[in-house]
C-alpha positions in Angstrom: 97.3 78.7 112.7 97.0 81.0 109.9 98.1 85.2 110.3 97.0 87.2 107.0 98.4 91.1 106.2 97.9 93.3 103.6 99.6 96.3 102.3 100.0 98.4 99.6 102.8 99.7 97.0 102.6 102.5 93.8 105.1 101.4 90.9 105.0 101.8 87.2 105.0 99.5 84.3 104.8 98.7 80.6 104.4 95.5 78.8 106.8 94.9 76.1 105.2 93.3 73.1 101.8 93.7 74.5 99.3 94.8 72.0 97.5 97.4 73.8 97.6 100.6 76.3 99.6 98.7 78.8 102.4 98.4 76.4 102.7 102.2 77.1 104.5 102.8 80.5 101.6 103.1 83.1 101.1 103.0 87.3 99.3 100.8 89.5 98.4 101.2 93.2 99.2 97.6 94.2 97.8 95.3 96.9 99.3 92.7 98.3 98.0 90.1 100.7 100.1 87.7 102.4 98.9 84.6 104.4 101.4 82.8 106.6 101.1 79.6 108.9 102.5 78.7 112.5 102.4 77.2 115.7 101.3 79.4 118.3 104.7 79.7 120.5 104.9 79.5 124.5 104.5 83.4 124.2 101.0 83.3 122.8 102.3 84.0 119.2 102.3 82.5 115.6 104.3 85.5 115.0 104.2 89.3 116.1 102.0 91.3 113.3 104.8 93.8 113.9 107.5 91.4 113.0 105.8 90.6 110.1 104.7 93.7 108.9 108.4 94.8 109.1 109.0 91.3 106.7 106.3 92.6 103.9 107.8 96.0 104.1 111.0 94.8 103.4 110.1 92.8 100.0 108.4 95.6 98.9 111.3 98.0 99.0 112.4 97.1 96.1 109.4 97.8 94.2 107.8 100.9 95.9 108.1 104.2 93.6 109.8 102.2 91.2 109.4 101.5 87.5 108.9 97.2 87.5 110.5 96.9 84.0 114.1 98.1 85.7 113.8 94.7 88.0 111.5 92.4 85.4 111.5 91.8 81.7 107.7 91.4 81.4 106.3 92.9 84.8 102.8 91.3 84.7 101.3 90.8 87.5 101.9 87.1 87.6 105.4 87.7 87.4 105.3 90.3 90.1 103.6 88.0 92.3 106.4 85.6 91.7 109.0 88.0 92.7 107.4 89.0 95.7 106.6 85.6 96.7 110.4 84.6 96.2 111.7 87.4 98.4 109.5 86.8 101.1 110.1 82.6 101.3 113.8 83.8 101.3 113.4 86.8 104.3 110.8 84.3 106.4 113.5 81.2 106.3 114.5 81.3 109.7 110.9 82.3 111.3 108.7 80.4 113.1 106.1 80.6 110.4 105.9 79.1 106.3 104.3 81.7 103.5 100.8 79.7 102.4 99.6 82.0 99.4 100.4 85.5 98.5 97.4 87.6 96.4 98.8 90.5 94.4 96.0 93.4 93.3 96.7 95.4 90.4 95.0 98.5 90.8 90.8 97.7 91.6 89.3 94.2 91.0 91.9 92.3 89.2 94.1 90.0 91.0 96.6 86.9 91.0 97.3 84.5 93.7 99.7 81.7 94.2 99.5 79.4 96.7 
């Protein structure tokens, strides 16, 4: 069974090299949406949405309130997405449940997924 969350994160980038605004340090509201997969346990669970929430959170520490460049070389959203994907394969080792695709949102109506 699949269990899907979504949150959201403010951080700032630029793009080195980029020819155009976003070369210029800029912020994004970000989205992200995770989809994990499980068996449903002998308590009626895939996995507590508070457990996982608390997961998500976690990732996203490092990136909250943060400028992106100070953890990434060229913070593009695909590389973000890689990051965050990464972290949470590492922090749900261990858990009863596999990450399946993760969908990042930078700022309104554009988006990258891997999955």
């Amino acid at each position: 069974m699949k269990l899907g969350l979504t949150t959201e994160f403010d951080a700032a980038h630029s793009l080195p090299g980029y020819q155009g605004k976003c070369a210029n340090l800029h912020g994004h509201t970000y989205q992200v949406e995770m989809i994990v997969e499980g068996d449903v346990g002998a308590d009626g669970f895939v996995m507590d949405f508070y457990q996982l929430k608390r997961v998500l959170a976690g990732a996203l520490e490092d990136l909250d309130h943060r400028c992106l460049n100070d953890l990434l070389p060229i913070p593009t959203a695909e590389r973000i997405a890689e990051w965050i994907c990464e972290r949470l394969k590492k922090d749900l080792s261990g858990t009863p449940v596999r990450l399946v695709s993760l969908k990042l949102w930078e700022g309104k109506n554009k988006w990258v997924m891997i999955d």
